[in-house]
C-alpha positions in Angstrom: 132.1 -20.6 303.3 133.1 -18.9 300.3 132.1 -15.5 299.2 130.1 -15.5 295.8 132.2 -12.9 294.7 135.5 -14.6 295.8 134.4 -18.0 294.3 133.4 -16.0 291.0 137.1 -15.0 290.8 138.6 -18.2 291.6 136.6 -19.6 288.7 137.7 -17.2 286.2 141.2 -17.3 287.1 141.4 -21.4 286.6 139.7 -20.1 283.1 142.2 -17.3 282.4 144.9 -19.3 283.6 144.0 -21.9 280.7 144.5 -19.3 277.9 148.2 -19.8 278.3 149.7 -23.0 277.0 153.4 -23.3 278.5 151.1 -23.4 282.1 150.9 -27.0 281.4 153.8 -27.6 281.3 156.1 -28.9 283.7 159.5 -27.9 284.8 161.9 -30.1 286.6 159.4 -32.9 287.1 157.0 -30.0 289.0 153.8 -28.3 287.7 155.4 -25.1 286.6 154.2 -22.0 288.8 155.9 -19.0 286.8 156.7 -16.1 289.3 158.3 -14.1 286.6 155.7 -11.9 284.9 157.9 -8.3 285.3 160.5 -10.0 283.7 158.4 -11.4 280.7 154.6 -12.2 281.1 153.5 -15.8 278.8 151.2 -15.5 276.3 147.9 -16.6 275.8 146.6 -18.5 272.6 145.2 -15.3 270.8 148.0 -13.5 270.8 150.3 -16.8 269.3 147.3 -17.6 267.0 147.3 -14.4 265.7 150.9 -13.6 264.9 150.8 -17.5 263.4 148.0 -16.0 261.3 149.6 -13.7 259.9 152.7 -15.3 258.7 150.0 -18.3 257.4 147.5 -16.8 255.8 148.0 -12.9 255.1 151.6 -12.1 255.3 152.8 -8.9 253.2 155.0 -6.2 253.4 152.8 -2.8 254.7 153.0 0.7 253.7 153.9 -0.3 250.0 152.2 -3.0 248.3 148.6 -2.4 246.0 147.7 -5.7 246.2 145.0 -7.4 248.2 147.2 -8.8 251.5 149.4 -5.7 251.3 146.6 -3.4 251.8 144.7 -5.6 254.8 147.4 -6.0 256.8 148.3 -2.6 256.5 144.7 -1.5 257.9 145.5 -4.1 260.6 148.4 -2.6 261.1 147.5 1.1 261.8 144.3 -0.3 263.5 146.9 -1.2 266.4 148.1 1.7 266.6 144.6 3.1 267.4 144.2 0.1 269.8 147.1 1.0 271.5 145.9 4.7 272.0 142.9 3.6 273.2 144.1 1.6 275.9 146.5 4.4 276.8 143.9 7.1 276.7 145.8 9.0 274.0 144.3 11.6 272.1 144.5 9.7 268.9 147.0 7.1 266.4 149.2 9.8 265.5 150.6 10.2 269.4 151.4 6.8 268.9 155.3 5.5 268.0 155.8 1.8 267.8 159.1 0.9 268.7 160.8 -2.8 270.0 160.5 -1.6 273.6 160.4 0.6 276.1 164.0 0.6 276.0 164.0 1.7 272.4 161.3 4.3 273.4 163.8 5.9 275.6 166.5 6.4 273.8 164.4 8.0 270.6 163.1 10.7 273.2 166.2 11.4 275.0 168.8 11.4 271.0 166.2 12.9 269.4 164.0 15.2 271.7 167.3 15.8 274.0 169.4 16.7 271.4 167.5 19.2 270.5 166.2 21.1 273.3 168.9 20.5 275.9 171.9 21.7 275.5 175.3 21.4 278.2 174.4 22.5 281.8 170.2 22.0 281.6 169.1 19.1 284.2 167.3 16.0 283.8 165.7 14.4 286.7 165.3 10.8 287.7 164.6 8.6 290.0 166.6 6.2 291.9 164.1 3.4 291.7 164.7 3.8 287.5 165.1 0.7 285.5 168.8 0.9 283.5 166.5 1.4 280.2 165.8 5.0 282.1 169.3 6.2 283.0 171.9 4.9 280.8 170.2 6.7 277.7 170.4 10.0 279.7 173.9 9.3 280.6 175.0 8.8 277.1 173.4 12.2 276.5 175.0 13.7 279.3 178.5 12.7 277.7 177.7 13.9 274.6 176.5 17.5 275.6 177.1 18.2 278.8 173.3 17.8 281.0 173.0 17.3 284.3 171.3 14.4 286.0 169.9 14.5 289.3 168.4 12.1 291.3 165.0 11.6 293.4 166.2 10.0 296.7 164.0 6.3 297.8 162.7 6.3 301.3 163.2 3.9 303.8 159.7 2.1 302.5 161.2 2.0 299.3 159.0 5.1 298.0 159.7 7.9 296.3 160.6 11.6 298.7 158.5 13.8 297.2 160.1 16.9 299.5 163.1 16.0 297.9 162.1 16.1 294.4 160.4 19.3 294.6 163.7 20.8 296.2 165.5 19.5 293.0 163.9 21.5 290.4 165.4 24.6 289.2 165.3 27.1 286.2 167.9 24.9 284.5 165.4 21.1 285.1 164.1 20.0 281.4 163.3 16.5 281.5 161.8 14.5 284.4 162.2 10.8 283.7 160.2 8.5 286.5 158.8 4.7 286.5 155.0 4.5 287.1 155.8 1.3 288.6 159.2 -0.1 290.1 160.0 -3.3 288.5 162.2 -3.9 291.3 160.1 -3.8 294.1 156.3 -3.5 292.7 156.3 0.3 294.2 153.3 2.6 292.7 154.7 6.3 292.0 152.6 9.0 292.7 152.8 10.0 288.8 149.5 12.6 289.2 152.1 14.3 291.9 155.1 14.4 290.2 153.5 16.1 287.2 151.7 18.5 289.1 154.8 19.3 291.0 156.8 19.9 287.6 154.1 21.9 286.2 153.4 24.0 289.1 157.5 25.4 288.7 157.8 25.4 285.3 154.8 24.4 282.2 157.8 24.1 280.1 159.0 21.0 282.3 158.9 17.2 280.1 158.0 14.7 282.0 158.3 11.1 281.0 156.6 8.0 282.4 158.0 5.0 282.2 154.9 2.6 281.9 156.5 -1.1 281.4 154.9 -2.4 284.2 151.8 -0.1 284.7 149.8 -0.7 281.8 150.5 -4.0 283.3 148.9 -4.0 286.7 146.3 -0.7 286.3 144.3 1.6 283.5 146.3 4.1 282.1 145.0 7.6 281.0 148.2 10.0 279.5 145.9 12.6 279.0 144.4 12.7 282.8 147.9 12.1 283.9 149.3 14.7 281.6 152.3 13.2 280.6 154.2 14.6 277.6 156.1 10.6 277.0 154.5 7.6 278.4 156.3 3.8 277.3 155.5 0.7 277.7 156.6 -2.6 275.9 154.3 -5.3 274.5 156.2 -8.9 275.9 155.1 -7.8 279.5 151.6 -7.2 278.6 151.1 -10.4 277.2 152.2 -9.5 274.0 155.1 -10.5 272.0 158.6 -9.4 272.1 160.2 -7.1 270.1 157.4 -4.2 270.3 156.5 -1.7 272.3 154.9 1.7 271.9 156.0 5.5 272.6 153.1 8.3 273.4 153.8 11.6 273.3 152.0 14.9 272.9 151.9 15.7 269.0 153.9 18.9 269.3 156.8 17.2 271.4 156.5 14.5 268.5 156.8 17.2 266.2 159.2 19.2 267.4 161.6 16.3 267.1 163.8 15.0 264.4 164.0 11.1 263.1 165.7 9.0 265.1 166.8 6.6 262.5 167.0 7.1 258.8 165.6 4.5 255.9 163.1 3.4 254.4 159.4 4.4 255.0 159.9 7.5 257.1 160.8 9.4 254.2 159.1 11.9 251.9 161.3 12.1 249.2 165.0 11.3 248.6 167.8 12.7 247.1 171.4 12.9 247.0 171.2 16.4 247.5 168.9 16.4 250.7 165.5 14.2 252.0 162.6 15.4 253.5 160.8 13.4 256.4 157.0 12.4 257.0 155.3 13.7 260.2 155.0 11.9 263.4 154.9 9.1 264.4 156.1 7.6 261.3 159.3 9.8 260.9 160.5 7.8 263.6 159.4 4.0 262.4 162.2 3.6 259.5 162.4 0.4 257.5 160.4 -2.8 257.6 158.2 -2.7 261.0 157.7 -5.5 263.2 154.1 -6.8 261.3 153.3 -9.7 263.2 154.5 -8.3 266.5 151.6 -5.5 266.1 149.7 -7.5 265.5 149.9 -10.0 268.6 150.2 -6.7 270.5 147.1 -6.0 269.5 145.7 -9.3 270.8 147.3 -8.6 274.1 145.7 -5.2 274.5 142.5 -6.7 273.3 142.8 -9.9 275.5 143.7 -7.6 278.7 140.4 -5.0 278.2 138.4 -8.4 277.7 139.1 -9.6 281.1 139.3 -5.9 282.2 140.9 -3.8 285.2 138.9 -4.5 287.5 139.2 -8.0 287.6 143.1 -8.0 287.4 143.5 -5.9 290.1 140.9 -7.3 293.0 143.0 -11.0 291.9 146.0 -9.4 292.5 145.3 -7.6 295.9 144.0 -11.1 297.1 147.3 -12.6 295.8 148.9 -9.8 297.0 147.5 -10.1 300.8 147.8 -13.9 300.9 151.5 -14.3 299.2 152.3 -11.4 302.3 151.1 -13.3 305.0 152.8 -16.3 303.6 156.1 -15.0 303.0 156.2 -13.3 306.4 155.5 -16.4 308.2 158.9 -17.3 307.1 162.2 -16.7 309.6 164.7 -14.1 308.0 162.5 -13.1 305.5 162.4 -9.2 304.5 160.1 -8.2 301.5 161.3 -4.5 300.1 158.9 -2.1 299.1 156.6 -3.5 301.7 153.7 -0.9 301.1 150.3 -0.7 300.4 150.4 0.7 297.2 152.3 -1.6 295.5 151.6 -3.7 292.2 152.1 -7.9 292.5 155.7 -8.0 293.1 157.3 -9.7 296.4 161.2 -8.8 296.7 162.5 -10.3 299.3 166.0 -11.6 300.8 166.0 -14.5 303.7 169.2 -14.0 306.3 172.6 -16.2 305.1 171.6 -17.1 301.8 172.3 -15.6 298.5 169.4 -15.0 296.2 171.3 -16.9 293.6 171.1 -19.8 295.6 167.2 -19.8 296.5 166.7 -19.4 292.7 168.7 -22.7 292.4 166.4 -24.4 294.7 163.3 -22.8 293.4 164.0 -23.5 290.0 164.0 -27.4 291.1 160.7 -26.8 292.8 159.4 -26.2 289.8 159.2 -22.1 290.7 160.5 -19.6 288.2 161.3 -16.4 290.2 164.1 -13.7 289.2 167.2 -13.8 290.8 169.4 -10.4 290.6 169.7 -7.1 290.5 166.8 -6.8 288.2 168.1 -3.9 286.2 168.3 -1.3 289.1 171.3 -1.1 290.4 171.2 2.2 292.2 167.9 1.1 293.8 169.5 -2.3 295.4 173.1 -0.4 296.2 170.8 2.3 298.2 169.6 -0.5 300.6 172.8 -2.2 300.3 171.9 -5.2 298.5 173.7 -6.4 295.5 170.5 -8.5 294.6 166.9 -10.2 295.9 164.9 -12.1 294.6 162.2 -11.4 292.9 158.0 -13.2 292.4 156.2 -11.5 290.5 152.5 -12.6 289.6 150.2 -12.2 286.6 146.8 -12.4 285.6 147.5 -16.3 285.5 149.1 -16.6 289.3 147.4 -18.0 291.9 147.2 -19.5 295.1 149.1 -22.6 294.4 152.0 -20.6 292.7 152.7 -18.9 295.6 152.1 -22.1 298.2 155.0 -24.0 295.6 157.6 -20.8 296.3 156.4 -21.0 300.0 157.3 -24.4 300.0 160.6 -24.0 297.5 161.7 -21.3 300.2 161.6 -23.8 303.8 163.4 -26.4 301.1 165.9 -23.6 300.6 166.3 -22.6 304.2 166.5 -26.6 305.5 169.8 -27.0 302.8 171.6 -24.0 303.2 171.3 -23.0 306.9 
């Protein structure tokens, strides 16, 4: 017999699952079961019906026009930002940069915070879970003045060594750049420790979060965790593409200079100088992306509807069933196989490539990531040029994860 509270969440799952129109769909003559949320989540209804609002009935330019449709999507606009504070427990709008990812949110902190307050010789730390999006910018810095990167070692588990880390800081450590959640391997960091750790040696110590996929999977709180950066990007949170939102603490905002020069983020220009508006619009020049706020704000108002709670006792029974499944399967070997971990299964099978059981998946009807997943260093440190990768959303459920159960003995049967 089922639970009351188990069948409760079935039932809203089927209803959540709904929301999201390409989930009828079919691919390769199957019923599409999309394993591929930490790549990209799908979006539900509200969030396309609002951004198709926007360009039907109330489309402007913001920040400029008098008239009517100018000024209410400009109070739209700058609700979001609000919104997205909110969600992130910031202390207000004006900690809050948009930006077309977290990628984007990166680089502005590291060419325009980095610049000026590192100079050649001072150390930024990372991780070597990181996505690319959180090393490459710091390695362009380091070639343009001269930092020094260093790297938190990955355990066995596929966690982070804390020992480690707190035996890399030093007088010279600025910057600590760490992912709240590893898109490679569904790891939780230890965030609340790595702050404490930095601020316990040295106040002065940044730290910044990348949050891409834990404002997916858990409630944030930047001001609990302390964090002086925290991104995220809206097409994983059910949002669209081409947004995404940088926090910072207001005098780390405003001790920086604009990333990008135009339109919008000015005071006044002249040919003999221009001044600059404070944070966070300094650093938002030219034409925003309008109806991209806006559908991130449908996201973020979509996601508290259905609310944390929900999202994570569905995912730790998806979670604990997709774990029992998978491991039932010869060869099989799931990396970062720990319990605090968000809904991500990585996993390898003996004698066949990844590439491969994508193939055959993707025929099954199963969309997973095949690859490298943007973490290169991660992979290389357990000797692995790829996995593949299943990674669940607030729409997955059982029968997803039976189809890649079944896609994966297909697999095996053809190419062993």
């Amino acid at each position: 017999m089922v639970a009351a509270g188990t069948a409760k969440i079935e039932k809203s799952a089927r209803q959540y699952r709904a929301d999201f129109p390409i989930l009828g769909q079919m691919m390769n003559g199957r019923k599409l079961a999309f394993l591929d949320t930490a790549a990209s989540a799908q979006k539900p209804k509200i969030v396309i019906d609002s951004m198709s609002s926007v360009y039907s009935t109330g489309y402007a330019n913001i920040h400029r026009g008098v008239y009517r449709i100018s000024q209410e999507l400009t109070t739209a606009f700058e609700e979001v930002r609000q919104k997205v504070a909110d969600f992130i427990g910031a202390p207000g709008a004006r900690n809050i940069v948009f930006t077309r990812n977290s990628t984007e949110a990166i680089n502005l902190v590291a060419q325009s915070w980095g610049r000026t307050h590192l100079q050649k010789g001072d150390e930024v730390i990372l991780s070597a879970m990181e996505h690319h999006a959180n090393i490459v910018p710091w390695q362009l810095l380091q070639a343009q003045i001269g930092i020094e990167i260093k790297v938190i070692p990955v355990l066995d588990d596929g966690t982070l060594d804390y020992e480690a880390y707190q035996s890399l800081l030093s007088p010279r450590t600025k910057m600590v750049g760490v992912v709240h959640i590893s898109n490679a391997f569904g790891v939780r960091n230890n965030i609340s420790k790595i702050i404490k750790l930095s601020r316990d040696f040295n106040p002065k110590i940044k730290v910044l979060i990348d949050g891409s996929q834990g404002v997916v999977h858990s409630p944030v709180n930047v001001i609990a965790l302390d964090a002086d950066f925290y991104v995220f990007t809206g097409h994983k949170l059910y949002g669209p593409t081409g947004i995404g939102a940088l926090y910072g603490k207001y005098e780390a905002l405003e001790s920086m200079p604009p990333y990008q020069g135009g339109g919008d983020m000015i005071e006044r220009v002249s040919f003999s100088g221009s001044t600059f508006r404070e944070p966070p619009h300094r650093f938002e020049a030219g034409t925003p992306p309008i109806a991209e706020v806006i559908g991130l704000g449908a996201a973020i108002d979509y996601v508290r509807e259905i609310g944390f709670d929900f999202i994570q006792k569905r995912e730790e029974n998806l979670l604990a069933y997709g774990n029992k499944k998978l491991k039932e399967i010869s060869g099989l070997k799931v990396f970062g196989d720990v319990s605090d971990k968000a809904g991500i299964f990585s996993f390898t099978i003996e004698n066949m490539h990844p590439s491969d059981i994508g193939m055959v998946l993707d025929q099954c009807g199963v969309a997973v990531r095949a690859g490298h997943h943007c973490c290169m260093p991660l992979l290389e440190r357990f000797g692995l040029d790829a996995t593949v990768r299943a990674s669940l959303g607030l729409y997955s459920n059982e029968e997803d994860i039976d189809a890649l159960v079944e896609g994966l003995h297909k697999a095996r049967e053809l190419f062993q």
